[in-house]
Structures are given as C-alpha cells and as structure tokens.
KOLPA-786407 format. One record per residue (C-alpha): z, x, y; residue in three letters; residue number from 1. Coordinates in Angstrom, 2 decimals, m for minus. Each point is the difference from the previous one (the first is absolute). Layout:
ATOM|z|x|y|residu|num
ATOM|Z|X|Y|ALA|NUM
...
//
This chain:
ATOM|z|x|y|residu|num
ATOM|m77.39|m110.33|m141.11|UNK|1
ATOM|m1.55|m2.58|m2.25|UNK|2
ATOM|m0.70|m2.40|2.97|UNK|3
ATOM|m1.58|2.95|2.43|UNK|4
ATOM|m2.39|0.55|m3.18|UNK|5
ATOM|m1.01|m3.60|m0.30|UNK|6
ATOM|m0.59|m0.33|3.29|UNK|7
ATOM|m2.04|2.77|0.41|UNK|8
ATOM|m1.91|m0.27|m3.34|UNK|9
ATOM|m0.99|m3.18|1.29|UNK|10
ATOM|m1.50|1.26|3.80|UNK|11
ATOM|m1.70|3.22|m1.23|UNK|12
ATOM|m3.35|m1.38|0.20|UNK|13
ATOM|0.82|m0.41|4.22|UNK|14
ATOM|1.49|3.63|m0.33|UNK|15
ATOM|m2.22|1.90|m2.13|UNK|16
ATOM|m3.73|m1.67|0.32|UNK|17
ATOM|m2.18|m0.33|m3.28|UNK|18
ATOM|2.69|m0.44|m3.02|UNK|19
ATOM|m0.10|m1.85|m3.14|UNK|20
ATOM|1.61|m3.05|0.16|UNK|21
ATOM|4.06|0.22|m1.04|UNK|22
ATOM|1.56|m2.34|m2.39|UNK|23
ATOM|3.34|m0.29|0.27|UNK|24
ATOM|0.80|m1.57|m3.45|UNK|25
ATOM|3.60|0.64|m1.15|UNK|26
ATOM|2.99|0.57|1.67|UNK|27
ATOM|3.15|0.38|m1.45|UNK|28
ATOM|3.60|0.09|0.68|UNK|29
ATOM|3.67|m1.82|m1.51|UNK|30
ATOM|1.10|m2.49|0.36|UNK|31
ATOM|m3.35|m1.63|m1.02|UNK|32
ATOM|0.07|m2.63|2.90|UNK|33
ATOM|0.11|2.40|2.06|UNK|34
ATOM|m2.64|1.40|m0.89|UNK|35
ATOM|m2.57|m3.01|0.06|UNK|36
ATOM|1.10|m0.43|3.74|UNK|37
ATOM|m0.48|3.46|0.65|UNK|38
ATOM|m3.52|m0.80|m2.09|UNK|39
ATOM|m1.05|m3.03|2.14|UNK|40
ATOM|1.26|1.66|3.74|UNK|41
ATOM|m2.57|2.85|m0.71|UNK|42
ATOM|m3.13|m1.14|m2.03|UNK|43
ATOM|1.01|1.32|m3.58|UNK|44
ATOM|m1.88|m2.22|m2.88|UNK|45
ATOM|3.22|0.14|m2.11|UNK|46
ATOM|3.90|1.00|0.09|UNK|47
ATOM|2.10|1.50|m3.11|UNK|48
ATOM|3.49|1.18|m0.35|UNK|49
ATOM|m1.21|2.72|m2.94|UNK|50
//
C-alpha cells in the first residue's frame, strides 16, 4: 500500500493538473535499513524506524 502511495504522490501533478508541489520527506518502516532503501527507491528526504 505504502509503495502505490509513493508512487502516486509523486505523479499527481501529470494526473491532477495545477497542485502544490509534494514533498515526500519521511518514510518509515523496521528494520531501519529497510527503510532508507525503501527512502532512496522512491524520493523520500529521510528514513526512520520510529
């Protein structure tokens, strides 16, 4: 679910016209390193496990 949200969050501007720009800046999931892959794959600014 987390990955169909990322994606999308990222192409609504193709999708939806004249939006504000979306920041995807903190993603978070255990273990940690997953997380900062998860992070990196989809344009997040920063991973946490918390």
């Amino acid at each position: 679910m987390g990955k169909a949200h990322a994606l999308a969050y990222g192409a609504v501007r193709a999708v939806m016209g004249d939006v504000p720009d979306v920041r995807r800046v903190a993603l978070a999931d255990t273990p940690v390193g997953k997380a900062d892959a998860m992070a990196a794959q989809f344009g997040f600014d920063r991973a946490t496990a918390d």
